[in-house]
DRENDO-1510 file (C-alpha; in Angstrom, 1 decimal, always signed):
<recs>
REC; n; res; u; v; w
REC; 1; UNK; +74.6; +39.2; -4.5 .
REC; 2; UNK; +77.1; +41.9; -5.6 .
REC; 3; UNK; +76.0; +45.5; -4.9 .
REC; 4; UNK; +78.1; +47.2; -7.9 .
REC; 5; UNK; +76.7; +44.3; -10.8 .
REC; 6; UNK; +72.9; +44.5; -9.3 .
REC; 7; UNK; +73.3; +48.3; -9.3 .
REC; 8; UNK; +74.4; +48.0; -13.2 .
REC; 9; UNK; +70.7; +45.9; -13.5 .
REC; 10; UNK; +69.0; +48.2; -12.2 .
REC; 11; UNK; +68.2; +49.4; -15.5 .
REC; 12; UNK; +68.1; +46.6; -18.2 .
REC; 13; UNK; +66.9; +46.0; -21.5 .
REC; 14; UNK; +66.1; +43.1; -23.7 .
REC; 15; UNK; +68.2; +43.0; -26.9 .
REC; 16; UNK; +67.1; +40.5; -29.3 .
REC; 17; UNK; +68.9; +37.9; -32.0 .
REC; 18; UNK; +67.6; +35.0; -33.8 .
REC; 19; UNK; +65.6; +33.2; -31.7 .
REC; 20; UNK; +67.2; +34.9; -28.4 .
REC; 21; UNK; +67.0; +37.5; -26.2 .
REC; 22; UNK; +69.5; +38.8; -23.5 .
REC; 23; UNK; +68.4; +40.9; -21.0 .
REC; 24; UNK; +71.5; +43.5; -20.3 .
REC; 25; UNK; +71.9; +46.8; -19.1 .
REC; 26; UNK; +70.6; +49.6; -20.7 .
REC; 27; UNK; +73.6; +51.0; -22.1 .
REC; 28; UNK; +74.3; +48.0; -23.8 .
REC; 29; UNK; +74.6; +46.8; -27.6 .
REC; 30; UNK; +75.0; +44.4; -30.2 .
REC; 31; UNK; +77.4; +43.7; -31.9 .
REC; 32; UNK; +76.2; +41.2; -34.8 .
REC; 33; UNK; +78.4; +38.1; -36.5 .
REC; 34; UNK; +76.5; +35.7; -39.0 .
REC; 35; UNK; +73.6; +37.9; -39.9 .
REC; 36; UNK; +71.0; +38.6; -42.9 .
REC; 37; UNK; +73.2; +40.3; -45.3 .
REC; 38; UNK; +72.4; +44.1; -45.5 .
REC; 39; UNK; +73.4; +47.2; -47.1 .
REC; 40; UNK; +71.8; +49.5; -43.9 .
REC; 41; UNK; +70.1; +53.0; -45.0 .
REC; 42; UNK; +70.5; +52.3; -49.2 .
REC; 43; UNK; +67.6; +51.4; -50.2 .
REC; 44; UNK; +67.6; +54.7; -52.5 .
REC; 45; UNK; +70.4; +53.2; -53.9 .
REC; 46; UNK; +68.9; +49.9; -55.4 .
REC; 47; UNK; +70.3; +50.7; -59.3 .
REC; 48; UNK; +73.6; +51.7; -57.9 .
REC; 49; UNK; +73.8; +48.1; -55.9 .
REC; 50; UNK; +72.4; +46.5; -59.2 .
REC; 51; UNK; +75.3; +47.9; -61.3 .
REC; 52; UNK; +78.0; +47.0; -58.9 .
REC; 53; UNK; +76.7; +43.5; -58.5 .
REC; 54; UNK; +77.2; +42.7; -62.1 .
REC; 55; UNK; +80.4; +44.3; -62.4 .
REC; 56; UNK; +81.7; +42.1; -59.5 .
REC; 57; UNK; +80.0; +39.4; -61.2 .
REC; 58; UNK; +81.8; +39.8; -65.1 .
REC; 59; UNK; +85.4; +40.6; -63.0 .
REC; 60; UNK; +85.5; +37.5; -61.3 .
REC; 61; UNK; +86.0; +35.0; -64.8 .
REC; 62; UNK; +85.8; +36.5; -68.0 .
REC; 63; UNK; +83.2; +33.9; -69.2 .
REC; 64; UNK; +81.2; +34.5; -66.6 .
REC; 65; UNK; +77.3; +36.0; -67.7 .
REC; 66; UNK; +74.7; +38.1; -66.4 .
REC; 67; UNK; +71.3; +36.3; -67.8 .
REC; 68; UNK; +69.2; +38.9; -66.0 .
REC; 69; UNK; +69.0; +42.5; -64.2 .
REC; 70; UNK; +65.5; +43.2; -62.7 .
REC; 71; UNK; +62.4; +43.3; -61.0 .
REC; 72; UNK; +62.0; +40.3; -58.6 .
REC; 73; UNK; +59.4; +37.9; -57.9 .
REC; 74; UNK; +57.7; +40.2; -55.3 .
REC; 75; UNK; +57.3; +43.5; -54.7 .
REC; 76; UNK; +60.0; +46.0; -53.7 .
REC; 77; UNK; +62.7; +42.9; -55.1 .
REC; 78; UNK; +65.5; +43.3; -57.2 .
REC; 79; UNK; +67.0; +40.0; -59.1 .
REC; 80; UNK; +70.4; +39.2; -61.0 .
REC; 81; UNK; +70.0; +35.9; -62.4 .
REC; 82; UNK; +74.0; +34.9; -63.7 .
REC; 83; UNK; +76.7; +32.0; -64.5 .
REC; 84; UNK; +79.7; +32.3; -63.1 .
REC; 85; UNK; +81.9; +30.9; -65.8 .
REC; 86; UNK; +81.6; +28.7; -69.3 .
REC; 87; UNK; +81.3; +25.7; -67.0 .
REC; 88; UNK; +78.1; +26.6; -65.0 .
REC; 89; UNK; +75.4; +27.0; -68.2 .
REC; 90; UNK; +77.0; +22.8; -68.5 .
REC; 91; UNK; +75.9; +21.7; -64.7 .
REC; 92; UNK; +73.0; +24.1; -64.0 .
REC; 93; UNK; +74.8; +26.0; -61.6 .
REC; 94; UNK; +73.2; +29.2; -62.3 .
REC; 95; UNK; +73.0; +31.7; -59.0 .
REC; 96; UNK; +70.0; +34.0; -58.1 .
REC; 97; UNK; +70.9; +37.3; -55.9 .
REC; 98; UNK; +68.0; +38.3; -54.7 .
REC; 99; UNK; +67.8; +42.4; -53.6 .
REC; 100; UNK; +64.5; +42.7; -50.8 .
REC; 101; UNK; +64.0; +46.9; -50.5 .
REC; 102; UNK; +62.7; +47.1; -46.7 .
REC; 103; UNK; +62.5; +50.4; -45.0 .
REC; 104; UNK; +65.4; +52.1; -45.8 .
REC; 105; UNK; +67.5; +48.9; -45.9 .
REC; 106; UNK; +68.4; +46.5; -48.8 .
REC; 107; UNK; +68.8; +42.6; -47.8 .
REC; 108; UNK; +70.9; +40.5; -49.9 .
REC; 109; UNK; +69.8; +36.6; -50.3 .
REC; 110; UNK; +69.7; +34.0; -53.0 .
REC; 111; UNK; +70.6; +30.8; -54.1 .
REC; 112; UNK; +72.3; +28.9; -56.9 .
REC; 113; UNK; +70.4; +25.8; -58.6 .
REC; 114; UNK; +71.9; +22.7; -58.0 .
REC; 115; UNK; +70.6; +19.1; -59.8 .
REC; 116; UNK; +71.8; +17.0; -56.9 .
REC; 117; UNK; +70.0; +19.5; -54.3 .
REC; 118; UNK; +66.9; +19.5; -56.3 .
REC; 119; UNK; +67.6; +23.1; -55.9 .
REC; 120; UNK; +65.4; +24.9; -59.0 .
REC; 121; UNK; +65.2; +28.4; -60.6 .
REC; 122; UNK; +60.8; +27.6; -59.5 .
REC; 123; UNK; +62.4; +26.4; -56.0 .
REC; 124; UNK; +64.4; +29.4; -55.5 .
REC; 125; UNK; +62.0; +31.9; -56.4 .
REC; 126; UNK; +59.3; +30.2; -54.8 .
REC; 127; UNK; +61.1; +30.6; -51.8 .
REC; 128; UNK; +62.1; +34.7; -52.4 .
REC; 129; UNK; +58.6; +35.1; -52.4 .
REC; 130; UNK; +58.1; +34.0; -49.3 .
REC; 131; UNK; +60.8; +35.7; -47.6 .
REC; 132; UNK; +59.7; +39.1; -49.0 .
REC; 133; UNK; +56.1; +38.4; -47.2 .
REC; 134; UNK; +57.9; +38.0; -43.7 .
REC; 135; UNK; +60.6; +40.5; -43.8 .
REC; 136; UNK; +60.4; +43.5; -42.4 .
REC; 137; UNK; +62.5; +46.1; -41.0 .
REC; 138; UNK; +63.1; +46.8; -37.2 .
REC; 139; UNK; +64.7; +48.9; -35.2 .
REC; 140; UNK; +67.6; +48.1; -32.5 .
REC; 141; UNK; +65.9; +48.3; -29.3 .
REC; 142; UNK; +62.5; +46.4; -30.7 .
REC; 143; UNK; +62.0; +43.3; -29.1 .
REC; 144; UNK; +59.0; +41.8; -31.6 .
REC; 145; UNK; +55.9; +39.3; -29.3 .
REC; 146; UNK; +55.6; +36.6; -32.9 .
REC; 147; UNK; +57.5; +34.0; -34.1 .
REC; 148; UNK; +60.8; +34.4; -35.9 .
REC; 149; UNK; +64.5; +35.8; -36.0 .
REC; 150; UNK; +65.8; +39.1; -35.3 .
REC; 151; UNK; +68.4; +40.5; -37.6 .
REC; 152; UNK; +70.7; +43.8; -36.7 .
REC; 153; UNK; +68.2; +45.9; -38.9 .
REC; 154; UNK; +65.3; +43.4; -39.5 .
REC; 155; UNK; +63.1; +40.6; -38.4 .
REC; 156; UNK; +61.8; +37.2; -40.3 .
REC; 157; UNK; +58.7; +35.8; -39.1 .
REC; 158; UNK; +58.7; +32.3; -39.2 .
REC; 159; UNK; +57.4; +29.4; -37.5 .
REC; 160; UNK; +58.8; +28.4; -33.7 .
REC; 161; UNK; +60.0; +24.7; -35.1 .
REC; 162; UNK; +61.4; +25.7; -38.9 .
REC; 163; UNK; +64.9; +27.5; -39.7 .
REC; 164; UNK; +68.1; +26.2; -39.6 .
REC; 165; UNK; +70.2; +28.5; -37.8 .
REC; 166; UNK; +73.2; +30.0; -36.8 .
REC; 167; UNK; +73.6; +33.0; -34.3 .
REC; 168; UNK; +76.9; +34.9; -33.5 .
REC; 169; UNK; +76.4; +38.3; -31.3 .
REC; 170; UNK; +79.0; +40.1; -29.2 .
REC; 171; UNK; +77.3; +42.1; -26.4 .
REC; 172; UNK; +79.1; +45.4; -25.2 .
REC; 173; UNK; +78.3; +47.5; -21.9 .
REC; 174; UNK; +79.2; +51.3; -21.9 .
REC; 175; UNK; +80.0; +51.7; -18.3 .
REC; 176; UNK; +82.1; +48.5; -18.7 .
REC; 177; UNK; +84.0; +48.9; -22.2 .
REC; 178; UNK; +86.7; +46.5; -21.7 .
REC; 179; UNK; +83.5; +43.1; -20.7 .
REC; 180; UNK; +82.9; +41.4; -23.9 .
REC; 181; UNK; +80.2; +38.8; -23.5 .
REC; 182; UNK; +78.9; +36.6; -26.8 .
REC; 183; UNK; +76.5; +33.9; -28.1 .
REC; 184; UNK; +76.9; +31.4; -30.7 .
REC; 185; UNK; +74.2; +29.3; -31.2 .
REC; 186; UNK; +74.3; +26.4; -34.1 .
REC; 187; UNK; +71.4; +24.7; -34.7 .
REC; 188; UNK; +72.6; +21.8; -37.0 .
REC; 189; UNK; +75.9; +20.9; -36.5 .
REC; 190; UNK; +77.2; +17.5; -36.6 .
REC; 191; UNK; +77.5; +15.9; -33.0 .
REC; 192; UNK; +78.5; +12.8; -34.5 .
REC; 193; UNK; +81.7; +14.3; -35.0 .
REC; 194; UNK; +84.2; +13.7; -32.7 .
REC; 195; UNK; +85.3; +17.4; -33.0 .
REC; 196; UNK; +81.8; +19.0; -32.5 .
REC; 197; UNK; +80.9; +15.9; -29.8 .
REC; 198; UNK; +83.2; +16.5; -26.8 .
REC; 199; UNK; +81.6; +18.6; -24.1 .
REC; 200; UNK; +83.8; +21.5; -22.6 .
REC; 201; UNK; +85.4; +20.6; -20.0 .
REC; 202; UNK; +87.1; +17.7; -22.0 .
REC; 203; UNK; +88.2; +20.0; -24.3 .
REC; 204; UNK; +89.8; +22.0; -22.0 .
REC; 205; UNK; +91.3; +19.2; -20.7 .
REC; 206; UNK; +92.7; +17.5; -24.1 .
REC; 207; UNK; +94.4; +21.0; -24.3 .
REC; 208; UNK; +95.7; +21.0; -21.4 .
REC; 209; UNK; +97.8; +17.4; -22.2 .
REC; 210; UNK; +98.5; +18.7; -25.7 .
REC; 211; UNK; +100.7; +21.7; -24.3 .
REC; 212; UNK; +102.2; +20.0; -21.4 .
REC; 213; UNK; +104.1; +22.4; -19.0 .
REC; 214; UNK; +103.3; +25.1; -22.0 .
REC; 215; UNK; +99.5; +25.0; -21.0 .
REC; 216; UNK; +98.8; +29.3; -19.8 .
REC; 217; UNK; +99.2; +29.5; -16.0 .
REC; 218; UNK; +95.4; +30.1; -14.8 .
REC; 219; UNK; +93.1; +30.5; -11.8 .
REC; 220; UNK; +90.2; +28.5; -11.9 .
REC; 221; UNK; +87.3; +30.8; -10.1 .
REC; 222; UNK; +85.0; +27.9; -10.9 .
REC; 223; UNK; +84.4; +24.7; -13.0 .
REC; 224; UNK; +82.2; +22.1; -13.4 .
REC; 225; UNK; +78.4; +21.2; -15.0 .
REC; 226; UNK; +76.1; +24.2; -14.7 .
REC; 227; UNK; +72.4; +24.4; -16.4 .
REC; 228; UNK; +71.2; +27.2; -17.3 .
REC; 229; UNK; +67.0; +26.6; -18.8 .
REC; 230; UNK; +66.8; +23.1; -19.3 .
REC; 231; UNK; +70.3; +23.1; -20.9 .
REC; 232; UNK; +72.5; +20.6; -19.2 .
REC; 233; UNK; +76.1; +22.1; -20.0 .
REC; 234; UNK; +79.5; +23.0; -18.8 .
REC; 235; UNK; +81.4; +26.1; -17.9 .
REC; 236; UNK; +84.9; +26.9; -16.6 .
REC; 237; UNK; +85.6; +30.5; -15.3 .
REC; 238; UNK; +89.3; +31.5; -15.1 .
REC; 239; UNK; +91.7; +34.2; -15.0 .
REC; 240; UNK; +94.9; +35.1; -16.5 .
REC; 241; UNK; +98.0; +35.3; -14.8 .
REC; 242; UNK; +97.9; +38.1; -17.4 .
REC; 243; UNK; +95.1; +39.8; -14.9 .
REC; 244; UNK; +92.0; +38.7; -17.6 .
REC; 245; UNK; +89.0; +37.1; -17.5 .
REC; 246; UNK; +88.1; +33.9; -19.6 .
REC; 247; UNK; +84.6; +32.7; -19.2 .
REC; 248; UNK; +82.9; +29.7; -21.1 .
REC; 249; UNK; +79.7; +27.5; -21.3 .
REC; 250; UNK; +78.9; +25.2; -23.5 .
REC; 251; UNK; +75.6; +23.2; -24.9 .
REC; 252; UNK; +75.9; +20.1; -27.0 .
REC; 253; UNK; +72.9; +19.2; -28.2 .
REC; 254; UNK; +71.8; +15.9; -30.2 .
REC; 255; UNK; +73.1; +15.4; -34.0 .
REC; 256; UNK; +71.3; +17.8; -36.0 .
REC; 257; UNK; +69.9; +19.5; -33.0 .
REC; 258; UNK; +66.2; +21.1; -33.1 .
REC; 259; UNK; +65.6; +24.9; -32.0 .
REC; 260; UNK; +64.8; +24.2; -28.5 .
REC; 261; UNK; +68.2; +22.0; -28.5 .
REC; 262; UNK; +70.8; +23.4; -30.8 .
REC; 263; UNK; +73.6; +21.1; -31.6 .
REC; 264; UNK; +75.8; +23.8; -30.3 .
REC; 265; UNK; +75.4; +26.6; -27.7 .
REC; 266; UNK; +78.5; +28.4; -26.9 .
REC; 267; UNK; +78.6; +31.2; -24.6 .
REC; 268; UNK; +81.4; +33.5; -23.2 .
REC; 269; UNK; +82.7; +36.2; -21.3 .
REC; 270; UNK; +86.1; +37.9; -21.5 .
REC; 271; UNK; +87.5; +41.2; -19.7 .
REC; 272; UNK; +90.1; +43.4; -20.1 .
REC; 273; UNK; +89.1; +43.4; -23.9 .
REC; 274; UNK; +90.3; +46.5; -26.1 .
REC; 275; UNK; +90.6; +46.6; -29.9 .
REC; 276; UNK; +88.8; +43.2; -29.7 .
REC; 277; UNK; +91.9; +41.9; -28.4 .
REC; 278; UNK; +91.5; +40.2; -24.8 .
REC; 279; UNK; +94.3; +41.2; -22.3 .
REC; 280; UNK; +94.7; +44.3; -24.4 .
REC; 281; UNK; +93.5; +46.6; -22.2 .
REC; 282; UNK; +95.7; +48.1; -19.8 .
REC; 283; UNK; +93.4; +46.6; -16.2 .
REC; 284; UNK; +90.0; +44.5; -16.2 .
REC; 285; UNK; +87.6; +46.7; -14.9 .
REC; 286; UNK; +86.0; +43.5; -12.8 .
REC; 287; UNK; +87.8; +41.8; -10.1 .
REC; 288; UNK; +86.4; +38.3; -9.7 .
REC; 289; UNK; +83.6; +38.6; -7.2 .
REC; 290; UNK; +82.5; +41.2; -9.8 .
REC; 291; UNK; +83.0; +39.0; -12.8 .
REC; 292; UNK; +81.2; +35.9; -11.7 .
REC; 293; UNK; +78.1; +38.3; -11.0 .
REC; 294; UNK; +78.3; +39.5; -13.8 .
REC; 295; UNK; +78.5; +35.9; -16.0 .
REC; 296; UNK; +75.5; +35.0; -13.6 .
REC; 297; UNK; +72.8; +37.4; -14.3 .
REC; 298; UNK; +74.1; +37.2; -17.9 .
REC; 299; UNK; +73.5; +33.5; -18.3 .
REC; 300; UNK; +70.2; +34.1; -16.5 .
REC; 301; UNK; +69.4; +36.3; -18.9 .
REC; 302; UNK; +69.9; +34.4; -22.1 .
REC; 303; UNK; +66.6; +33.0; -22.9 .
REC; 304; UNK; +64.4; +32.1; -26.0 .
REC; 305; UNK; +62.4; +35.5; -27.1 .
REC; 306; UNK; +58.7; +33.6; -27.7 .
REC; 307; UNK; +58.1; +30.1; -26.7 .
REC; 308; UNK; +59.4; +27.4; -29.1 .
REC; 309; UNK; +58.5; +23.8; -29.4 .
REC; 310; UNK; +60.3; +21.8; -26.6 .
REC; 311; UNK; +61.5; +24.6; -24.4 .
REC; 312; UNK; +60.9; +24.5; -20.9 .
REC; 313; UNK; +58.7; +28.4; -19.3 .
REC; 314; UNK; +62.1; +29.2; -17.6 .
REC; 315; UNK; +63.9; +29.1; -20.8 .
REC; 316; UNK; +61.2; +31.4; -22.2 .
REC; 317; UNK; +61.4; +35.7; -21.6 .
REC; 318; UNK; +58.0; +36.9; -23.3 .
REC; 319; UNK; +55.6; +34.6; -21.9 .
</recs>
């Protein structure tokens, strides 16, 4: 136990994303990557968006063409149905932006039909319709008890076993601005490539024989297989000669994964972090008692929101 990181827990938080939570201290926030695509606070600004759209639309080929501007498939959506160029009318490759007004936010999705895909105009719409029934708005701090994702400014109810997903989130602390601390969590990727198959600590070491005597001079604090909830993976904790933390864990999961076991689960921890640049800030603010604490109650802390199909109680924060 380290005094000065319990003492930083003695006030925490759960901040959720997709399917996750992390339970951090209370100064802390999200920083999203991949997200729902959202124009935050513009909803009053719906035409505005509408007119813009098409304009980027027409400016990207001069044959392109807008084939429609307006009300959606459900209520409070917004539709642009368009071709992109003279060629797209010829495949039917014609893309749907779809506008859902929630709260005071606008969320962007859509699709393009595709013949090969047995993507539709029906298909597409079909599935617009649905979205709009489970989308909703939410606020940072809420941590919702049903099934679904959590967005920066919203929250999609759906199923515990359905979504293909991918999660990026950065995690900052206030009383420790130079910690960065992130998630990325891909639920389909191909395991069955040699690239995306290779656990951690063989990558690390396939780097190290790639640059030779040009490999960073480092201090390994630990390294080796770790779980963490049922997930069997591998972390290596070093430091910088430089004076910064580089912390990673990794999940590989079977080909295709499921949402209990992504194909990938990548998690990591750096210090001394300023202008998102690690080693950029002029001391780390943890020394490495401090720092493996810190990884620890962070790791413990990563967990599923709401149970899903597969995943073990410990894995699990709102029972």
């Amino acid at each position: 136990m380290n005094r000065r990181i319990e003492k930083l827990f003695e006030r925490t938080k759960m901040l959720c994303f997709g399917r996750y939570v992390l339970t951090a201290p209370i100064d802390s926030r999200l920083a999203f990557g991949r997200d729902f695509p959202t124009l935050p606070n513009q909803a009053n600004d719906i035409e505005k968006v509408l007119v813009a759209e098409q304009a980027r639309i027409l400016a990207k080929d001069k044959t392109a063409r807008i084939n429609f501007v307006g009300p959606g498939p459900a209520p409070n959506t917004w539709l642009i149905r368009s071709y992109d160029d003279d060629l797209a009318p010829k495949y039917g490759l014609e893309s749907f932006d779809v506008y859902y007004v929630v709260g005071p936010h606008i969320f962007v999705g859509g699709d393009a039909t595709a013949k090969s895909y047995n993507v539709t105009p029906d298909s597409i719409l079909r599935d617009a319709v649905e979205l709009a029934s489970n989308l909703r708005a939410r606020e940072p701090d809420e941590v919702p008890t049903d099934q679904g994702l959590c967005h920066e400014y919203g929250f999609t109810r759906i199923d515990g076993a359905k979504g293909n997903v991918l999660t990026q989130v950065g995690l900052h602390m206030a009383a420790l601005p130079d910690v960065v601390f992130s998630v990325e969590s891909n639920q389909t990727v191909n395991t069955n490539s040699p690239s995306n198959s290779y656990g951690l600590l063989k990558l690390i070491a396939d780097r190290k024989r790639e640059a030779g005597s040009s490999y960073p001079k480092l201090t390994t604090l630990r390294e080796g297989k770790k779980k963490v909830h049922g997930w069997n993976g591998e972390e290596s904790l070093v430091r910088a000669a430089e004076g910064f933390h580089d912390f990673e864990w990794m999940f590989i999961g079977e080909n295709g994964g499921s949402v209990a076991r992504p194909g990938n689960l990548n998690v990591a921890m750096s210090t001394k972090v300023a202008s998102d640049r690690v080693g950029a800030a002029p001391a780390s603010s943890l020394n490495d008692e401090e720092a493996i604490a810190l990884w620890d109650k962070f790791l413990d802390g990563l967990k599923f929101r709401v149970a899903v199909p597969g995943a073990p109680a410990s894995a699990v924060a709102i029972k």
